[in-house]
Structures are given as structure tokens and as C-alpha cells.
C-alpha positions in Angstrom: 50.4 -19.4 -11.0 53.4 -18.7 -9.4 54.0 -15.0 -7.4 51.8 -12.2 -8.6 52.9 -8.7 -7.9 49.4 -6.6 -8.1 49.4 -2.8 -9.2 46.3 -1.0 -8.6 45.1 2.9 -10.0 41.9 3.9 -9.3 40.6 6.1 -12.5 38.5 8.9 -10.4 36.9 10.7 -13.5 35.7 7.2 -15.0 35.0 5.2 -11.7 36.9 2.2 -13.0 39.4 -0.4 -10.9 42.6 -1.1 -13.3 44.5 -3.8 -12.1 47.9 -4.6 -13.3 48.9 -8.1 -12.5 52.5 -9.0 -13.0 52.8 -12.8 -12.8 56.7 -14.1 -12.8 58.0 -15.7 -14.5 55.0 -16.9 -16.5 54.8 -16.3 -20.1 51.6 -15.5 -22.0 51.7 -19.3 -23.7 51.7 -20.1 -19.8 48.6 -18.2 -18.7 46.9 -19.3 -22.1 47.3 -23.0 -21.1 46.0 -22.2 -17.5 42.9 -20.7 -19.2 42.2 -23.7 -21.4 42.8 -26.1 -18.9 40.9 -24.5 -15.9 37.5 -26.3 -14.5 34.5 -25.6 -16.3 31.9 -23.6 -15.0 29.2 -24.1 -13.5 30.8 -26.9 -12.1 28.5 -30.1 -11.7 25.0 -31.1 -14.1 22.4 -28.5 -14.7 19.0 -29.0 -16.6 18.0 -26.0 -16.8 18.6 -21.8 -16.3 15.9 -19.4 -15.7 16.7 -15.6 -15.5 15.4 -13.3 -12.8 15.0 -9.7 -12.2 15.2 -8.7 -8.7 15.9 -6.0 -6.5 14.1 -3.4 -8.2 13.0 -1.4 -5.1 14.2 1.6 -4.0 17.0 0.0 -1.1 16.6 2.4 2.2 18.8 0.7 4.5 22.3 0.8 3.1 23.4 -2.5 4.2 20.7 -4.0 2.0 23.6 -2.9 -0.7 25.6 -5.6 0.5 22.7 -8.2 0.5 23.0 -9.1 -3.3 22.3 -13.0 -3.4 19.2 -14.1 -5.5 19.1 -17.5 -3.4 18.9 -17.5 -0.1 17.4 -20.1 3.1 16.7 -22.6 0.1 14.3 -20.4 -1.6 14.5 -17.2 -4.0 14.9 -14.0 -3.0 11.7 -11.9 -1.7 12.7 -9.4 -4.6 12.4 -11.5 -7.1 10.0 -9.8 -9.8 8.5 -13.0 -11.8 9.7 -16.2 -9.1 9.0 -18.3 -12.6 11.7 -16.9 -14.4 12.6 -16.6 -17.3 14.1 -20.2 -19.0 16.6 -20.3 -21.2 17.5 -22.5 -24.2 20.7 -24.1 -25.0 22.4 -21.9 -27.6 21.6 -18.8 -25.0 23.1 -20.7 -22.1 26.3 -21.3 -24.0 25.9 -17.6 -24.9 25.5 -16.1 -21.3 28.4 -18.9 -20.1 30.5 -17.4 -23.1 29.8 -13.9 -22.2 31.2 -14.0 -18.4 34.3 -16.3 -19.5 36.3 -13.8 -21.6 40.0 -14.3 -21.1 41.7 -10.9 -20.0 44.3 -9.9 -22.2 47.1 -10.1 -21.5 51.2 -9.6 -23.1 55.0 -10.8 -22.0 53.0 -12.4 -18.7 51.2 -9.4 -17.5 47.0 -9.3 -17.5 45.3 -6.2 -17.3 42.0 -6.7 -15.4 39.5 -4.4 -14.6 36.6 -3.7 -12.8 34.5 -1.0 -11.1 35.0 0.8 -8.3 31.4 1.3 -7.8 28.9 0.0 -5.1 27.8 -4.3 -6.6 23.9 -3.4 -7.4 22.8 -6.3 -9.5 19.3 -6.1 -11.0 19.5 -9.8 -12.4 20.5 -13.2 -12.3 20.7 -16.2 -13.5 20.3 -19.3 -11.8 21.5 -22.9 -13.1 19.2 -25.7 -12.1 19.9 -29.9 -11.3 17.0 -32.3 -12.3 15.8 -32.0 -8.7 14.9 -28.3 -9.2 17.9 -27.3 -6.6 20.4 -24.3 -7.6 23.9 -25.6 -8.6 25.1 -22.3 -9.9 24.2 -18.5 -9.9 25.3 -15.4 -12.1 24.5 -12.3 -10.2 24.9 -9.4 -13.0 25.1 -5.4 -12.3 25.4 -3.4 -15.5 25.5 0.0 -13.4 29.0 -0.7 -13.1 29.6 -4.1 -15.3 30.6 -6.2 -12.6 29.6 -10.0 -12.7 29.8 -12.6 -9.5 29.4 -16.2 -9.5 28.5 -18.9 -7.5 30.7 -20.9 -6.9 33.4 -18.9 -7.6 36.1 -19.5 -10.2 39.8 -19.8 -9.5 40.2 -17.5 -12.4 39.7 -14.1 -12.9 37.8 -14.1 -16.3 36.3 -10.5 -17.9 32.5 -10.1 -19.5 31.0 -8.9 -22.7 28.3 -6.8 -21.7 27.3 -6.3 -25.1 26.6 -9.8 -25.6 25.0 -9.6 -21.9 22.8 -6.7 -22.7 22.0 -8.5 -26.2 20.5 -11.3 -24.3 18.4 -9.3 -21.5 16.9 -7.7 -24.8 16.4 -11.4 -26.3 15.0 -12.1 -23.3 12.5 -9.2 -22.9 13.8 -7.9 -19.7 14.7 -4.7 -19.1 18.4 -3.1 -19.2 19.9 -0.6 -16.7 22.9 1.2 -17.8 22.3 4.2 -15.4 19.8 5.2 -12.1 18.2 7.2 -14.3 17.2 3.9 -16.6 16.6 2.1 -13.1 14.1 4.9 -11.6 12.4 5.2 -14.9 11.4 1.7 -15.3 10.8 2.2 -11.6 8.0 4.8 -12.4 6.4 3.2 -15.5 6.5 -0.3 -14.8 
């Protein structure tokens, strides 16, 4: 895209990121085609995705809040509650993919994307798999504040349907976390 002029208002009461990105001159057939043509993700050939649960307990030094990946020195994560995972079929891949790639809207060339202004605190993740059982992709997933990252990164910025998310933990049988209060309860009783 050509220049993009960003406008940013930080909603105090509601703890969300607007961002108003005014792309010139683009028109919204423009940003449309961008989206359609852009490189699929996860880039490269995966056989399979398992889903993970991790970083369930209680984090006492705060820069472990900045620690977030679910791979790391060629193995998983130490916080990873079941290191089998959950696997995933087809039709629930295409799901989850789906689910992460909304388009923003978007009118007269201007996107409205949001986000959270909250601290990144994901509880699960998703990793894509190559036929020699090595990570090609991950999806790192906090639904304190609905904020999704991925590895690799896209070029895009693309939105998520956390309904369809949190329809999928349920499928899935793992548990969903929409507040600390949810997170120290199954905490407690687990």
C-alpha cells in the first residue's frame, strides 16, 4: 500500500486500541484485491496442528509477561499443560485459519482496526506441524484481551472471530478464559 496516515484513541473505560488507518489514495476495491491476493498463511506444508494450553501458572516475575512463545530452543514450552496436544482435523484447521484471517472493514480507503490495550497473556496455542514433526507455524491466542499473534507474521493486518475461536476451544474440550476470575477459577479446581 502506498502512504498510510495512522490515527490512534485509546478508549480508557473499555480498554480497547482503535486504529484509524487512512491509506491514500487507495480505494476499497484496492485494499480488497491486496487481501485476496496476499500470501497464504501458514506459509510452507503442514501435516498436522495440535492445540496447547500453557501458561497457566500464576506468573510472579513480570517480565515472564513478555515471555509468551509456546516454542522455544527446539522444544515446547515448560508450561505447556498436556506436551501431546490436542490434534486437530481438517475442517477445524480451515476453521481456526478462517477465524484469525477476517478482513477489517473498511470504506472510501480507510480500515478501522482494533485491538487491546491490555498486557498479551495467551493461555493457548496452536502449533502447525511439517512431516518431520518440526513447527512451521504458531498461533499464540489471548482471549483476556482478544489479541492473536502469529508466527511468521503476516504482511497484513487481519482481525479474529473470537466466537468462532471460543467455539473451537469448547469443541476441543479446553477450557476458555474471558476474565482472571475464569483463569484463577480453573486455577483452583483443576
Amino acid at each position: 500500500m502506498k502512504k498510510i496516515l495512522l490515527f490512534a484513541a485509546l478508549v480508557i473505560g473499555v480498554g480497547s486500541l482503535i486504529v484509524f488507518a487512512n491509506v491514500h489514495p487507495v480505494t476499497d476495491r484496492e485494499i480488497d484485491r491486496e487481501y485476496a491476493t496476499a500470501s497464504p498463511w501458514p506459509p510452507g506444508k503442514y501435516v498436522s496442528v495440535r492445540a496447547y494450553l500453557y501458561r497457566i501458572g500464576e506468573i510472579k516475575d513480570p517480565k515472564d509477561y513478555l515471555h509468551t512463545e509456546i516454542w522455544e530452543h527446539g522444544k515446547l514450552a515448560d508450561s505447556v499443560v498436556d506436551k501431546q496436544g490436542i490434534p486437530l482435523a481438517a475442517d477445524q484447521v480451515k476453521r481456526l485459519v478462517g477465524a484469525i484471517s477476517q478482513v477489517p472493514p473498511h470504506r472510501d480507503g480507510i480500515m478501522w482496526i482494533s485491538g487491546s490495550a491490555c498486557m498479551f497473556n495467551p493461555h493457548h496455542a496452536f502449533i502447525f506441524y511439517d512431516g518431520k514433526g518440526d513447527p512451521v507455524a504458531t498461533i499464540r491466542i489471548c482471549l483476556l484481551c482478544e489479541d492473536v499473534r502469529v508466527s511468521p507474521e503476516r504482511s497484513l493486518h487481519y482481525q479474529s472471530d473470537f466466537k468462532q475461536i471460543d467455539d473451537l476451544f469448547r469443541e476441543l474440550k479446553l477450557p476458555v478464559f474471558h476474565s482472571n476470575e475464569e483463569l484463577e477459577a480453573y486455577r483452583g479446581g483443576k
